[in-house]
FIVOTOR-911005 format. One line per field, with one value per residue: residue in three letters; residue number from 0; x, y, z of N, C-alpha, C, O, CB in turn. Coordinates in steps of 0.1 Angstrom, whole numbers. Glycine has a CB too. Example, Ala and Ser with C-alpha at 12.3 -4.5 7.8 and 13.67 -1.06 7.14 Angstrom:
REM residues 2
residuo = c(ala | ser)
num = c(0 | 1)
n_xx = c(132 | 128)
n_yy = c(-57 | -22)
n_zz = c(78 | 71)
ca_xx = c(123 | 137)
ca_yy = c(-45 | -11)
ca_zz = c(78 | 71)
c_xx = c(132 | 129)
c_yy = c(-33 | 0)
c_zz = c(78 | 79)
o_xx = c(142 | 134)
o_yy = c(-33 | 11)
o_zz = c(85 | 80)
cb_xx = c(113 | 141)
cb_yy = c(-45 | -6)
cb_zz = c(90 | 57)
***
This chain:
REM residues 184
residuo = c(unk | unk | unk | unk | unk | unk | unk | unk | unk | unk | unk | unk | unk | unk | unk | unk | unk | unk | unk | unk | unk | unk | unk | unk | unk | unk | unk | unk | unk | unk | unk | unk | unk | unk | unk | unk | unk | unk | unk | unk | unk | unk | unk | unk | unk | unk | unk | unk | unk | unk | unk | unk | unk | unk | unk | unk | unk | unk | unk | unk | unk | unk | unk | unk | unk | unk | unk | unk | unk | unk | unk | unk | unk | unk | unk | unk | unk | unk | unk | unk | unk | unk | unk | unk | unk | unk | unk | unk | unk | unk | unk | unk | unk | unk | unk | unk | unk | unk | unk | unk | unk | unk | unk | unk | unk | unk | unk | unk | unk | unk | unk | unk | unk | unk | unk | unk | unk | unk | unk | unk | unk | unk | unk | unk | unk | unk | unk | unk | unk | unk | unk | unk | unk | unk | unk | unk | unk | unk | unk | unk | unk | unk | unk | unk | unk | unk | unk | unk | unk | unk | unk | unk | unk | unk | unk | unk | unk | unk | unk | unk | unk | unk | unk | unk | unk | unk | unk | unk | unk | unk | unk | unk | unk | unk | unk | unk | unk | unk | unk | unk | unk | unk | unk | unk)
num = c(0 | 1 | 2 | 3 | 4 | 5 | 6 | 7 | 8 | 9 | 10 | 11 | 12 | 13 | 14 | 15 | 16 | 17 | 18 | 19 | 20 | 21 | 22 | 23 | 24 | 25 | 26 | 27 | 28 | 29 | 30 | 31 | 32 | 33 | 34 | 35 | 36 | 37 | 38 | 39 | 40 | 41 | 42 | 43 | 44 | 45 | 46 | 47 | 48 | 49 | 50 | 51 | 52 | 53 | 54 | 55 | 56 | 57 | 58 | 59 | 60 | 61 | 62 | 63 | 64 | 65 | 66 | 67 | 68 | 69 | 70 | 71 | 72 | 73 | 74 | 75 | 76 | 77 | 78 | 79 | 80 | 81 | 82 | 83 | 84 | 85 | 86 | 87 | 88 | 89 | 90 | 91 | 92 | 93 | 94 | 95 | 96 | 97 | 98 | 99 | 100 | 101 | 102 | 103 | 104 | 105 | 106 | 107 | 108 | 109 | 110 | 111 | 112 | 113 | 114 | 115 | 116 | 117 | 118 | 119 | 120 | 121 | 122 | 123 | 124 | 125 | 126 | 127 | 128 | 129 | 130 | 131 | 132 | 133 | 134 | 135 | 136 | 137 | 138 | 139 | 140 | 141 | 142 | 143 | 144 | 145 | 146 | 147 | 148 | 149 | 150 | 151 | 152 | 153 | 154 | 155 | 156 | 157 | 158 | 159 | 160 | 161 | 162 | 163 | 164 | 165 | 166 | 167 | 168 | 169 | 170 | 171 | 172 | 173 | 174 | 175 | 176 | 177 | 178 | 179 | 180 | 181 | 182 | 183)
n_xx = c(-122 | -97 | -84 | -83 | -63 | -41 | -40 | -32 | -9 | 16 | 5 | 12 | 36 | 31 | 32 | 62 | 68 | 60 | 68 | 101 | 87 | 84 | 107 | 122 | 112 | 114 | 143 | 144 | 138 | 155 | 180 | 173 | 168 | 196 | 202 | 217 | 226 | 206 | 217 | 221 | 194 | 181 | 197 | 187 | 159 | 156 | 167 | 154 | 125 | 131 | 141 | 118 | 100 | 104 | 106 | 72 | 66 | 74 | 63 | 37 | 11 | 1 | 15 | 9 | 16 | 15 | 29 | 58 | 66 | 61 | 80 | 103 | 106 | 105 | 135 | 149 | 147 | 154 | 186 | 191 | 187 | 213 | 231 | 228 | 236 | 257 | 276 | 281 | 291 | 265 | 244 | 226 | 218 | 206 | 186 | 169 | 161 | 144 | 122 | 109 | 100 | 86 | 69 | 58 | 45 | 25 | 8 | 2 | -12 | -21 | -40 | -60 | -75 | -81 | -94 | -119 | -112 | -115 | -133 | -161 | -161 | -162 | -151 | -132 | -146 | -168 | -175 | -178 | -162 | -152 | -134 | -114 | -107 | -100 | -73 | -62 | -65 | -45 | -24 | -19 | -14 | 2 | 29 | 26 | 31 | 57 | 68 | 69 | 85 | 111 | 119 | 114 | 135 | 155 | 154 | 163 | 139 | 117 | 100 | 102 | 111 | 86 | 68 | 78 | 75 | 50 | 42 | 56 | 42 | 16 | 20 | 26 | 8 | -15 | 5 | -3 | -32 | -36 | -19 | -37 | -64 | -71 | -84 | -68)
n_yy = c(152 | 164 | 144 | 120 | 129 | 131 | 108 | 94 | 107 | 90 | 64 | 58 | 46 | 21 | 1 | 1 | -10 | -32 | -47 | -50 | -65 | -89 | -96 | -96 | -119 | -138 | -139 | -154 | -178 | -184 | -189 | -204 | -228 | -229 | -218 | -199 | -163 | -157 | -139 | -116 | -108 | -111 | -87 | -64 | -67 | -63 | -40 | -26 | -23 | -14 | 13 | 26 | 18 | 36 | 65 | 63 | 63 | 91 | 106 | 105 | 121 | 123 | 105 | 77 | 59 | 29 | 34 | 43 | 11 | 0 | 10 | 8 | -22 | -31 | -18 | -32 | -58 | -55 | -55 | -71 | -89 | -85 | -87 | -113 | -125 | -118 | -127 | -113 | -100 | -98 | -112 | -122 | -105 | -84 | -106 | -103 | -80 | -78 | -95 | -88 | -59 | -77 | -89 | -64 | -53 | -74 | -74 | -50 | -37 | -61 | -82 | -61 | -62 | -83 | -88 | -69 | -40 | -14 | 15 | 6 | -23 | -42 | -75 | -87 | -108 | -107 | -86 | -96 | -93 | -101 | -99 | -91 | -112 | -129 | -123 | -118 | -147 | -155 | -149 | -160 | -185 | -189 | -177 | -199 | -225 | -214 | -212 | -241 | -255 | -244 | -255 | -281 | -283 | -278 | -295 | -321 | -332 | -348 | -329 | -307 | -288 | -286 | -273 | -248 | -241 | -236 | -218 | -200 | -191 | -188 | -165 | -151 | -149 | -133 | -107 | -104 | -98 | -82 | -59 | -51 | -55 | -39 | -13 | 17)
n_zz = c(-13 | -11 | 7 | -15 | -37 | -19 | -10 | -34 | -40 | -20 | -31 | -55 | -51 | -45 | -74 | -78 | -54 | -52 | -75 | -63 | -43 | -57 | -72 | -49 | -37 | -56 | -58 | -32 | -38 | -60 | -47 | -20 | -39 | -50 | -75 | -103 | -99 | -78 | -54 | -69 | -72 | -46 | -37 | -55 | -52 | -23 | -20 | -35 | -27 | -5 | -9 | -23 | -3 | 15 | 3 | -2 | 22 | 31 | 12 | 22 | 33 | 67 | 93 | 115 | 142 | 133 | 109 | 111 | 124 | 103 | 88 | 95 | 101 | 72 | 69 | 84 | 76 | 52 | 58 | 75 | 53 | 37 | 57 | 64 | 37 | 28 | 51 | 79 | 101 | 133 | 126 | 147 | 164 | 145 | 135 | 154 | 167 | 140 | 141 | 167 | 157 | 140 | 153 | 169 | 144 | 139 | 159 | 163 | 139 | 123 | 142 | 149 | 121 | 119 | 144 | 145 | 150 | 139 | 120 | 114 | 133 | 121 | 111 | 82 | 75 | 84 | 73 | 49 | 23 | 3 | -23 | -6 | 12 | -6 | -14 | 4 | 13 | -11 | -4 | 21 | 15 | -7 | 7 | 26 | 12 | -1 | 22 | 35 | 12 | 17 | 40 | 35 | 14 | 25 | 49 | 29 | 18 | -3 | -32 | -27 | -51 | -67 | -46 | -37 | -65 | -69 | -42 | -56 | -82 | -71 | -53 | -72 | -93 | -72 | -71 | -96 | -97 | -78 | -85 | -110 | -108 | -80 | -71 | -71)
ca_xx = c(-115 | -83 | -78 | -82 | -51 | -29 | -33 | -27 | 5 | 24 | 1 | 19 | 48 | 26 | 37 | 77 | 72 | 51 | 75 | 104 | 89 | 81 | 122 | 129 | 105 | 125 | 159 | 146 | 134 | 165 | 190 | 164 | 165 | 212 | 203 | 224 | 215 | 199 | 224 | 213 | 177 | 181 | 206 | 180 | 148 | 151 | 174 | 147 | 117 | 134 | 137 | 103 | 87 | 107 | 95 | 60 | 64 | 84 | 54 | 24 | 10 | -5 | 18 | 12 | 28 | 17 | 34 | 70 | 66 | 60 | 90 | 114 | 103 | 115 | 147 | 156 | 146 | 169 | 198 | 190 | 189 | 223 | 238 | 233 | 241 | 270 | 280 | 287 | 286 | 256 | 231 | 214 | 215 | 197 | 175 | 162 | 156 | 139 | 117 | 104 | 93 | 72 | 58 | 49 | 34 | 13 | -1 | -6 | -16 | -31 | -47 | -76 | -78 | -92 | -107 | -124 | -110 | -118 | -142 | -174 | -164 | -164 | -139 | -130 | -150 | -182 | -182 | -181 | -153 | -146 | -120 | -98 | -106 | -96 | -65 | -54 | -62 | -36 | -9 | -13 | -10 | 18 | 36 | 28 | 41 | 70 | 75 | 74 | 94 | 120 | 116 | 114 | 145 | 170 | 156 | 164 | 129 | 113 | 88 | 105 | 109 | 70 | 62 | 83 | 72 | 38 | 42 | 63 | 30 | 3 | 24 | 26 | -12 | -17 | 9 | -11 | -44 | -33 | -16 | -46 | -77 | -73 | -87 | -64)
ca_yy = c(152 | 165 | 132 | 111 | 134 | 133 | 97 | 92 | 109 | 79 | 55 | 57 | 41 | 8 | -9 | -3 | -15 | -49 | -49 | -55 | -77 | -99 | -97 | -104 | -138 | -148 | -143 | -161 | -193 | -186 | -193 | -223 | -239 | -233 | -216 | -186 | -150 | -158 | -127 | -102 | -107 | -108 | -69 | -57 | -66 | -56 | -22 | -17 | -26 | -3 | 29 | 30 | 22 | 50 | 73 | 62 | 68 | 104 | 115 | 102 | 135 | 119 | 93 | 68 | 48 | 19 | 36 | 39 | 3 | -6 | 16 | -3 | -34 | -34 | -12 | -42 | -71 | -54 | -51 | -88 | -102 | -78 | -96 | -132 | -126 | -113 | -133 | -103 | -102 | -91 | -118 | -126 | -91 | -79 | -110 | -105 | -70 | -79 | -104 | -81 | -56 | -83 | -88 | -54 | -51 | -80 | -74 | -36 | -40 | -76 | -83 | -52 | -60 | -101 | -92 | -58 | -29 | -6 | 19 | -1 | -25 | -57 | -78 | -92 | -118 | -103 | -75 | -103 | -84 | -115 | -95 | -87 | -122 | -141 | -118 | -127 | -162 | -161 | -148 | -170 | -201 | -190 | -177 | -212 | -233 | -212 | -217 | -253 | -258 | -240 | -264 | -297 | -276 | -277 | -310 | -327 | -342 | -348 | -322 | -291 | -277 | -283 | -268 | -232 | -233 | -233 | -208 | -184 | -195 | -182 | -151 | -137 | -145 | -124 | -97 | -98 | -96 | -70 | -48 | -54 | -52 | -32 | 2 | 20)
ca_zz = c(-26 | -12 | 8 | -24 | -38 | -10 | -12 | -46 | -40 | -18 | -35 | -65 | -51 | -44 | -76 | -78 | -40 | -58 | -81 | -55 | -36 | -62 | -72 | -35 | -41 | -67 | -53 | -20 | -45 | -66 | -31 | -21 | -53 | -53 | -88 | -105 | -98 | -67 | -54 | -76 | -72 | -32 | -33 | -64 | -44 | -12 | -21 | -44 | -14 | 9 | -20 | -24 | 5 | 20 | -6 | 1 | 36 | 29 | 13 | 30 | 45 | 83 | 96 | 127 | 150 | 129 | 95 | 115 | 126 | 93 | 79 | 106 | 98 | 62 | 73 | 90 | 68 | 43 | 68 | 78 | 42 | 35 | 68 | 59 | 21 | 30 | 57 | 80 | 122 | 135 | 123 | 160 | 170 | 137 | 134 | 169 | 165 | 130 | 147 | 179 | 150 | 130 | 164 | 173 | 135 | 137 | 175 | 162 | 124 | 119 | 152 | 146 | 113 | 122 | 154 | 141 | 157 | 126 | 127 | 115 | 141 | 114 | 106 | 65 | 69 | 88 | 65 | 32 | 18 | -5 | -29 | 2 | 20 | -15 | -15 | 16 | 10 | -21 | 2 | 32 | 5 | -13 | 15 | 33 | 2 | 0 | 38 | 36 | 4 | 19 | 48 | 24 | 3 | 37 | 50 | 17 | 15 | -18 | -29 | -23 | -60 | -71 | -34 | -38 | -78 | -66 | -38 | -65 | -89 | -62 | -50 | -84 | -92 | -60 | -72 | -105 | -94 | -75 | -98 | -121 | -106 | -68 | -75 | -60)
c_xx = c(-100 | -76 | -75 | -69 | -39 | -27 | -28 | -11 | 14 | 14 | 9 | 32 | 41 | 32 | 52 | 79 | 68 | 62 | 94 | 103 | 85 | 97 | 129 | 124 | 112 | 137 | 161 | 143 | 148 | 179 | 187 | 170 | 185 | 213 | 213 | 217 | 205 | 204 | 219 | 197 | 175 | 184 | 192 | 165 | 144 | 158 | 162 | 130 | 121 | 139 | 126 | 95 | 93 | 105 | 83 | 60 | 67 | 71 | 39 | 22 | 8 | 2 | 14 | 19 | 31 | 29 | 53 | 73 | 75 | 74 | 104 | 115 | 107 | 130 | 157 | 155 | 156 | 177 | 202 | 192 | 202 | 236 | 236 | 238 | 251 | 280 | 287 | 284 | 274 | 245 | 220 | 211 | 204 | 187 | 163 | 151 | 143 | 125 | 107 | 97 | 83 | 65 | 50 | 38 | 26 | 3 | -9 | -15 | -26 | -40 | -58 | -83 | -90 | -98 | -117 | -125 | -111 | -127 | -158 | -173 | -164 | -155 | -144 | -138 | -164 | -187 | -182 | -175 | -144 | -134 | -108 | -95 | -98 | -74 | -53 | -51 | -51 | -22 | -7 | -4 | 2 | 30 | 39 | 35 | 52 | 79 | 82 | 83 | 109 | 123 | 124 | 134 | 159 | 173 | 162 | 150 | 121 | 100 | 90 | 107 | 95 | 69 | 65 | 78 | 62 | 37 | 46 | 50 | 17 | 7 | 25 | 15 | -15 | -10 | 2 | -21 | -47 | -29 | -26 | -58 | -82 | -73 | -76 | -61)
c_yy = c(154 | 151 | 121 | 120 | 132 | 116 | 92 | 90 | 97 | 67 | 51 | 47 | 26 | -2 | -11 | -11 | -28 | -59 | -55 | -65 | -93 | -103 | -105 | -121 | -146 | -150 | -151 | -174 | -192 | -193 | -204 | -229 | -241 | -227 | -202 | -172 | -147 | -140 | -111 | -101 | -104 | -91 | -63 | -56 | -61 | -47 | -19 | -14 | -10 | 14 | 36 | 32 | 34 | 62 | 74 | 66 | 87 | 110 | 110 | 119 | 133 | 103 | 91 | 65 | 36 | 21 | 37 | 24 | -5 | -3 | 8 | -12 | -38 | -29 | -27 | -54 | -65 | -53 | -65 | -95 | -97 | -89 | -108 | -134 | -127 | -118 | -123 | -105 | -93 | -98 | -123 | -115 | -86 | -90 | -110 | -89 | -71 | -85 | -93 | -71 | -63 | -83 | -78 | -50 | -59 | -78 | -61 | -34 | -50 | -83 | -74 | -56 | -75 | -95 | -77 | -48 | -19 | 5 | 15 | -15 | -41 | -62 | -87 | -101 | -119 | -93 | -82 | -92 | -95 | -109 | -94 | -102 | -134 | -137 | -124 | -142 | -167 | -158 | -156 | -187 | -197 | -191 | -193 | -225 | -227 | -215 | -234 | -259 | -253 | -247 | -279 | -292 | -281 | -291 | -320 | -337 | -341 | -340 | -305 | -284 | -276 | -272 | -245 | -227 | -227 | -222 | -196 | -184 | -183 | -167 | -143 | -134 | -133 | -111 | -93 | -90 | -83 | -57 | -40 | -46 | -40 | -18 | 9 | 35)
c_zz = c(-23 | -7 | -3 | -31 | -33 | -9 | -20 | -49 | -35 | -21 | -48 | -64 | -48 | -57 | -80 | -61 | -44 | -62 | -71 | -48 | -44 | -69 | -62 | -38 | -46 | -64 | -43 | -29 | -50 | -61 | -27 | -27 | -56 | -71 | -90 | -104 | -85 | -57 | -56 | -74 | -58 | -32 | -41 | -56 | -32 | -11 | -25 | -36 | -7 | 3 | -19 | -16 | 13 | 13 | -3 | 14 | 40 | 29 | 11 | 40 | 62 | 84 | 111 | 129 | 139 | 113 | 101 | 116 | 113 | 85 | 89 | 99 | 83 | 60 | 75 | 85 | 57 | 50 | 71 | 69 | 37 | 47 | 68 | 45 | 21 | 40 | 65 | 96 | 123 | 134 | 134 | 163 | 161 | 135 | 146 | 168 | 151 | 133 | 159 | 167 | 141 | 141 | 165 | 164 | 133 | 150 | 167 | 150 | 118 | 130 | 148 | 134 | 113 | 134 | 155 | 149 | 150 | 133 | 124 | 120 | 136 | 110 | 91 | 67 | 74 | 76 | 46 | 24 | 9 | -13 | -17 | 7 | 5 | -17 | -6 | 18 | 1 | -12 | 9 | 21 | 0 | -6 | 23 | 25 | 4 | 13 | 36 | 27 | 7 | 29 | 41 | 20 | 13 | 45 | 38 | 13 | 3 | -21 | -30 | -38 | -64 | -57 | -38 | -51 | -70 | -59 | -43 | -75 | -83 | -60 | -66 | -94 | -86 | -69 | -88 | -104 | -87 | -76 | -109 | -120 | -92 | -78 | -65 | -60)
o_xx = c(-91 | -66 | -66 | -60 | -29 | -15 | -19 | -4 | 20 | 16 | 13 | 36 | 50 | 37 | 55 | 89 | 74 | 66 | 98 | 112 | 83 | 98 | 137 | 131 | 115 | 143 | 172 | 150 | 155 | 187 | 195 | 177 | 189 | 222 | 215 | 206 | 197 | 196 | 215 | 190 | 167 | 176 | 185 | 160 | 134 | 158 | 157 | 124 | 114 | 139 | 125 | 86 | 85 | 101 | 80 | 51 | 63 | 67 | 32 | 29 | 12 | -1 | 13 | 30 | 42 | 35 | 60 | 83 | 85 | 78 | 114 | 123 | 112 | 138 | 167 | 162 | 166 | 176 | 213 | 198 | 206 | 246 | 244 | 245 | 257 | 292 | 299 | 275 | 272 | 235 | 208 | 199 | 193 | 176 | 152 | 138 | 132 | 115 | 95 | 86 | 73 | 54 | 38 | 27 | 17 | -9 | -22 | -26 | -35 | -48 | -68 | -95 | -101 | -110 | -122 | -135 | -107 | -129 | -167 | -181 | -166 | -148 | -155 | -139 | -171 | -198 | -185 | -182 | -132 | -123 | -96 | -83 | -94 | -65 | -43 | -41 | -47 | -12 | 3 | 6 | 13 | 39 | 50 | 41 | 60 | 91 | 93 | 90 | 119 | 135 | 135 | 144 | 170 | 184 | 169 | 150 | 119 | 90 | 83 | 104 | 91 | 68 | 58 | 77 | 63 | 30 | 42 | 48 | 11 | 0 | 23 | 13 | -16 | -19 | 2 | -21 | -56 | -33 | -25 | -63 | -93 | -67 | -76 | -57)
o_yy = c(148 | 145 | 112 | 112 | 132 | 111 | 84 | 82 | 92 | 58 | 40 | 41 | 18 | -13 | -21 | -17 | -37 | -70 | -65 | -73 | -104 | -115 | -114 | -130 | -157 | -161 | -156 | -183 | -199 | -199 | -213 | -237 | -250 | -231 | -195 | -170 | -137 | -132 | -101 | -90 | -95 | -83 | -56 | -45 | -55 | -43 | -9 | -3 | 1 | 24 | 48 | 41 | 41 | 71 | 85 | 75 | 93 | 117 | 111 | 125 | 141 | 93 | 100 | 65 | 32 | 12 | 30 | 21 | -12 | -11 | 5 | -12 | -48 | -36 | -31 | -63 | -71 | -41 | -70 | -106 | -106 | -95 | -115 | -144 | -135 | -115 | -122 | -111 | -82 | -93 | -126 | -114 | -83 | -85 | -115 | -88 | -66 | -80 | -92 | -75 | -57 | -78 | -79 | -46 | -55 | -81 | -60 | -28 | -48 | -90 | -79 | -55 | -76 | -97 | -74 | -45 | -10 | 6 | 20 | -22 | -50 | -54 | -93 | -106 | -128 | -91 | -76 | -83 | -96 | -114 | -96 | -106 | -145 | -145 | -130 | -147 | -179 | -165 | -163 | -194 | -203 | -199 | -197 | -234 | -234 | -219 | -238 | -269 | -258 | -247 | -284 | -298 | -286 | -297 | -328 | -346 | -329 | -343 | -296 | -272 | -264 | -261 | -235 | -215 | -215 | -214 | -185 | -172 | -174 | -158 | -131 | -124 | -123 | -105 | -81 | -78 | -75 | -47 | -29 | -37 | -35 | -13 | 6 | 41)
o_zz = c(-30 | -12 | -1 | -28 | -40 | -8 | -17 | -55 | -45 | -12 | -50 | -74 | -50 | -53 | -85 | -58 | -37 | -59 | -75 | -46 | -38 | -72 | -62 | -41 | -44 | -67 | -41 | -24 | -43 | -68 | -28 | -21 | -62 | -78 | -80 | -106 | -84 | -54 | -49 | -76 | -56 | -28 | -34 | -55 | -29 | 1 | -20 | -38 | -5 | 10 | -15 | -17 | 19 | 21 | -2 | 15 | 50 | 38 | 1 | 49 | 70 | 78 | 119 | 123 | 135 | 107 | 95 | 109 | 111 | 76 | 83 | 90 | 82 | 52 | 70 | 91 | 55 | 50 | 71 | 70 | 29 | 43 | 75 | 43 | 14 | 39 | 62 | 101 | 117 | 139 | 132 | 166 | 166 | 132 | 146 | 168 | 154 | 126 | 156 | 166 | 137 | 140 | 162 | 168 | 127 | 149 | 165 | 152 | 110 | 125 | 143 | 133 | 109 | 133 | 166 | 155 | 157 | 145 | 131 | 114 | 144 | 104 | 89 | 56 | 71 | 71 | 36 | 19 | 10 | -11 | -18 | 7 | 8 | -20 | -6 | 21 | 2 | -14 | 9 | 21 | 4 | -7 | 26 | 31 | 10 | 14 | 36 | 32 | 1 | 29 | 42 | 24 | 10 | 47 | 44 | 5 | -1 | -14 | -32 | -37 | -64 | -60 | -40 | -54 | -65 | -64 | -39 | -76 | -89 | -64 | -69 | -100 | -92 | -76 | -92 | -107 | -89 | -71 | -114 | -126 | -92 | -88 | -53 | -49)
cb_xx = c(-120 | -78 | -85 | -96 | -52 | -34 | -37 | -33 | 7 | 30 | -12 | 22 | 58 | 8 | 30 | 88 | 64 | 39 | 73 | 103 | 81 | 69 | 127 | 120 | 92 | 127 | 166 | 135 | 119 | 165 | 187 | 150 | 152 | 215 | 188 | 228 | 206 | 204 | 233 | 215 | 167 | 194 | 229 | 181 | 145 | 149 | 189 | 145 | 123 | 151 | 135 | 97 | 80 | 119 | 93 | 55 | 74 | 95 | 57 | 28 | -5 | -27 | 32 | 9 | 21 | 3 | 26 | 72 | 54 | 49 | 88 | 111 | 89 | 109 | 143 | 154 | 130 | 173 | 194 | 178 | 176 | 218 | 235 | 219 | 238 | 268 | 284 | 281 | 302 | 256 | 235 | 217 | 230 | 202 | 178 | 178 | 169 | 147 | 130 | 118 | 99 | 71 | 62 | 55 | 37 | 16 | 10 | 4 | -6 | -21 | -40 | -74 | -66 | -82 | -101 | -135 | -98 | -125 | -140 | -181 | -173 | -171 | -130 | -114 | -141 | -183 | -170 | -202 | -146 | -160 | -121 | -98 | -122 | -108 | -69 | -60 | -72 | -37 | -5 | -32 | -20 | 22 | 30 | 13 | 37 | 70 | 59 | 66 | 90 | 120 | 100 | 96 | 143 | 166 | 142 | 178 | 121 | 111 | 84 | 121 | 117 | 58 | 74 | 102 | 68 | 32 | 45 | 84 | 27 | 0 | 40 | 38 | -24 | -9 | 24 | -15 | -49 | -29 | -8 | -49 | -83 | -59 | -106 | -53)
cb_yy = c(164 | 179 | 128 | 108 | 142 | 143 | 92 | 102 | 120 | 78 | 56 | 68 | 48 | 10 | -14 | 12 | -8 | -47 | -36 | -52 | -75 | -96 | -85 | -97 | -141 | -144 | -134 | -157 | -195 | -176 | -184 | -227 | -229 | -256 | -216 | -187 | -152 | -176 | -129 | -101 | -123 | -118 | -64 | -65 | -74 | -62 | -16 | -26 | -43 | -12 | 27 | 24 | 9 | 51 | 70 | 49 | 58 | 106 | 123 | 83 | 146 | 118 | 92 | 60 | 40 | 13 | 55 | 45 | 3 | -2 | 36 | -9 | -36 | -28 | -1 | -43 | -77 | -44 | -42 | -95 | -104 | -59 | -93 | -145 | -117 | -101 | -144 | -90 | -95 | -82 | -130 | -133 | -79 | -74 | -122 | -104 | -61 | -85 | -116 | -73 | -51 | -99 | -89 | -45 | -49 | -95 | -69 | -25 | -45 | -89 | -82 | -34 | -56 | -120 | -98 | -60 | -29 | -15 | 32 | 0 | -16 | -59 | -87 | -97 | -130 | -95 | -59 | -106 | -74 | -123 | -79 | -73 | -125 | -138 | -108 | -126 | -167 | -153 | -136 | -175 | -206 | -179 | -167 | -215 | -233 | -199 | -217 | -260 | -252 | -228 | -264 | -296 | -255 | -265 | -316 | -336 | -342 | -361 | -327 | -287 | -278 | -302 | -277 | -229 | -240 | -241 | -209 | -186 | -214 | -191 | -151 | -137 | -156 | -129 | -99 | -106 | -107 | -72 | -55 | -69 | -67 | -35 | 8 | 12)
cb_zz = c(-35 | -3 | 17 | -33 | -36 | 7 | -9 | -52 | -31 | -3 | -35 | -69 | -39 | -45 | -83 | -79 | -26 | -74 | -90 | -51 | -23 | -71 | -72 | -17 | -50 | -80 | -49 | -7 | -59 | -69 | -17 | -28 | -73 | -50 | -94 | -118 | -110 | -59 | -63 | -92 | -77 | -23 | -46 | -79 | -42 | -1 | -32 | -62 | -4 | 21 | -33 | -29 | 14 | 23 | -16 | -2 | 45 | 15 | 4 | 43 | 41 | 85 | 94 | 130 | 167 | 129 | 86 | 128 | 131 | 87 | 77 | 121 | 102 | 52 | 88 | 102 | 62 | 34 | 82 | 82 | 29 | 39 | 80 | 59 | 11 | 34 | 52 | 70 | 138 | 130 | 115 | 174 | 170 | 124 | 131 | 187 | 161 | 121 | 154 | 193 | 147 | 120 | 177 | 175 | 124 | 135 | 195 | 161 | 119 | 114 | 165 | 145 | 104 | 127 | 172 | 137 | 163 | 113 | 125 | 103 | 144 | 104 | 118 | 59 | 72 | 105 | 69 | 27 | 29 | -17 | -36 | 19 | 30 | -35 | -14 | 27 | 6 | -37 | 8 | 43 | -11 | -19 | 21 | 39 | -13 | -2 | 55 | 36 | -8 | 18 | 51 | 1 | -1 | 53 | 54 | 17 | 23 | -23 | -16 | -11 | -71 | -71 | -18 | -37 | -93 | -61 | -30 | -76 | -86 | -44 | -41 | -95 | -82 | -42 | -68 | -111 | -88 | -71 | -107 | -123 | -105 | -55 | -71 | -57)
***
């Protein structure tokens, strides 16, 4: 009982942290796409990202390695999206740095989670955990439309605003569905 408490506590911060990065989304489409406000949605999203989830991490009672990782790793994507917005020196030094941390969080983080390092030993898609595996499925898509629209957007190839709607479309399904229905 007390663990469901104690988690409650930095769970709370889950959807101003949603909320964020669904701001960031839009300021990264908004920049893409050469539209107004793109600015404010970039400073407002990931100041407001890196508030919270430092809050959430503040008061988490049992931290890991992997919960520092994690708390880096947005540290420095705001620092990174502050230093190209801004057009400020430092942009290889902090994207390098920014980069070596998504590594370490996907080797340490998302590698056990697919090849079932847990403690029953199964991974999302042995253990038919269809809500998390549909979940995931809405992020990879969006994320991977958004990738390529932003791709299409730089090449000038035709395609790239349907592409980023759609990926801003899927990601905020996901950030619905998520909001909505995760017991949390």
């Amino acid at each position: 009982m007390e663990q469901k408490v104690q988690k409650s506590e930095y769970a709370k911060f889950s959807i101003p942290i949603s909320i964020g990065v669904a701001i960031l989304i839009i300021g990264i489409v908004l920049k893409i796409m050469h539209w107004p406000f793109s600015e404010w949605c970039l400073l407002i999203g990931s100041g407001g990202l890196t508030f919270f989830y430092l809050l959430r991490f503040l008061s988490k009672p049992q931290k890991v390695f992997l919960d520092y990782v994690k708390l880096s790793l947005v540290i420095a994507f705001s620092i990174r999206a502050l230093v190209i917005l801004f057009h400020l020196p430092g942009k290889i030094i902090v994207s390098i740095i920014f980069l070596v941390l998504l590594a370490l969080f996907v080797v340490i983080g998302g590698l056990p989670f697919l090849i079932g390092d847990g403690e029953d030993s199964k991974t999302a898609f042995e253990s038919k955990n269809y809500a998390a595996l549909i979940k995931v499925g809405l992020v990879v898509m969006g994320a991977t439309s958004i990738v390529l629209g932003a791709i299409f957007k730089v090449m000038h190839w035709p395609g790239a605003g349907p592409l980023l709607v759609v990926g801003l479309v899927i990601t905020a399904t996901w950030a619905i569905v998520d909001l909505l229905f995760t017991k949390k």
